[in-house]
N, C-alpha and C positions, 0 to 999 in steps of 0.2 A: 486215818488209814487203818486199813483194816490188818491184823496180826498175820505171820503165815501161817497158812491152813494145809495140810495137807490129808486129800484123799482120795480114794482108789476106785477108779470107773472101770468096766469091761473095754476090753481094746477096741473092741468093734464101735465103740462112742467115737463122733470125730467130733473133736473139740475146736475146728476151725470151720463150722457152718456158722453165717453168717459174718462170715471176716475176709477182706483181701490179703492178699498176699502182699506185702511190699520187702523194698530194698533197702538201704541205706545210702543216700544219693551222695548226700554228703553230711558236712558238718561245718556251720556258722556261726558267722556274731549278727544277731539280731541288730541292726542300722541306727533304731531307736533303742531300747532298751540295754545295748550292750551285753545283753545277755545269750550266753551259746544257744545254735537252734542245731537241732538234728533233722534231717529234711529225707523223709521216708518215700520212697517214688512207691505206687502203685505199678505191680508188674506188668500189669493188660491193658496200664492206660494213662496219660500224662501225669493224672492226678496226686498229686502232692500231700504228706500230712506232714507239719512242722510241730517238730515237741520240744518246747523251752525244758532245757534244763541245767544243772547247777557249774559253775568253773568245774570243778573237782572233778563230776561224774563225764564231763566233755571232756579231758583229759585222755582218762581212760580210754572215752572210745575214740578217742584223735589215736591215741597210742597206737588203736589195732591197724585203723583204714593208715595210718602211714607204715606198721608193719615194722614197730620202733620195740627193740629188745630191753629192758632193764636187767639195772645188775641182781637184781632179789625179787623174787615173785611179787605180783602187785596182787590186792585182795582182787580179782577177777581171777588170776592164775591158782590160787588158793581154794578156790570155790570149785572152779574146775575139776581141781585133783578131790574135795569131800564129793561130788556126785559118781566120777569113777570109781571112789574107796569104796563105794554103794554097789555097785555094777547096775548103777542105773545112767541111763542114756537122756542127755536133754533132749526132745523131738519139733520142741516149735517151743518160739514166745507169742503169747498172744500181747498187745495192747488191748486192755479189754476194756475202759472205761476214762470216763473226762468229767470228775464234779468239782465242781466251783476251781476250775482252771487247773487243777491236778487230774496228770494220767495215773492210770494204776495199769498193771500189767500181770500177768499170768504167766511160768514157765512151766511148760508139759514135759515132765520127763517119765521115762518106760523103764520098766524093771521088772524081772520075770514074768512079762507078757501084762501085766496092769499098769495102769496111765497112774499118774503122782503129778496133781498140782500142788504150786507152791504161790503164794502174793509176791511180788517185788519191785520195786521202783523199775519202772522203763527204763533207765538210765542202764542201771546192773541187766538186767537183763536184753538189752541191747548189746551189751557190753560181752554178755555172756553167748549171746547168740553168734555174734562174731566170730567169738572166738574158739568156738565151737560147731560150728559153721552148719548152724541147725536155720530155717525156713524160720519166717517173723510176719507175724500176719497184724492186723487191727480189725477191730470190730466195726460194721458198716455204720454203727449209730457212732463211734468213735469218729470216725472220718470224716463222717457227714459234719458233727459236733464240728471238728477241728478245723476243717477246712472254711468252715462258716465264724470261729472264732477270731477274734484279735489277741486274745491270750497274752494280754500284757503290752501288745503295739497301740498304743492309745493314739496314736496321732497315723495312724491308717485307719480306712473304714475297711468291715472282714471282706468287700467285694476288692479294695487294694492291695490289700497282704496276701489274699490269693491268687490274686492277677499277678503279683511278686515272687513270689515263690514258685509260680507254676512257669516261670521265666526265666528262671533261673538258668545258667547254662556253666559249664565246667570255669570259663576263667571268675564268674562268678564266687564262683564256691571257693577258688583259692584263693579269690581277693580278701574272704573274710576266714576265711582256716585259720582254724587257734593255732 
């Protein structure tokens, strides 16, 4: 994984060409792997992207979609409050990448009228996106990837963990809620 990077592009750059926009549909236990999934809907269209990721960081963002306070900031809240110290603003996360079954991910944030990326596990910046309640887009080679991968469901083939996940439906997603 690569270190964070940060640097500074003219505003007029839109750093979300070639990326969909999605949501946060939900958040799951993978069936097989037992491992949490976060299940990204495509806003324009059924399409689905699932990103395996770790107990800890599914927490977090269980935390926010159930809208559950803690008595002491949790390091998401912490993060929040260094980017406002900044008086810079997060504007998007991208998903920007899938190699050898790890996502990496982008957070765009604005400050005196210049864009600021930074690297960050998906997880956090999902996390961060939430909560901060900034737009989350994936990159269209990320999707295509994802959608087409098994990512760890060894005992699906990637045309059944799609057909799976794109079926998903609300009692669904509770059934397997951390």
């Amino acid at each position: 994984m690569s270190s964070p990077s940060s640097k500074s592009e003219a505003t007029s750059a839109s750093p979300v060409e070639g990326c969909i926009e999605v949501k946060i549909r939900g958040l799951m236990m993978d069936p097989v792997t037992n491992m949490p999934i976060v299940v990204l809907k495509d806003i324009r269209s059924d399409a689905v992207v699932p990103i395996w990721v770790g107990i800890f960081e599914a927490n977090a963002i269980a935390l926010e979609i159930e809208k559950t306070t803690t008595p002491r900031p949790m390091t998401h809240d912490l993060m929040i409050q260094l980017i406002r110290s900044t008086d810079a603003v997060l504007r998007r996360v991208i998903i920007s990448e899938l190699k050898d079954d790890t996502f990496y991910a982008v957070l765009w944030m604005e400050r005196a009228g210049e864009w600021i990326s930074m690297d960050a596990r998906p997880s956090d910046a999902l996390a961060l996106a939430m909560r901060m309640d900034c737009p989350i887009f994936v990159a269209d080679q990320v999707a295509r990837a994802a959608r087409l991968t098994n990512a760890g469901a060894e005992n699906f083939s990637p045309e059944e963990l799609r057909r799976w996940l794109e079926n998903l439906n609300d009692e669904d997603l509770g059934r397997y809620k951390m």
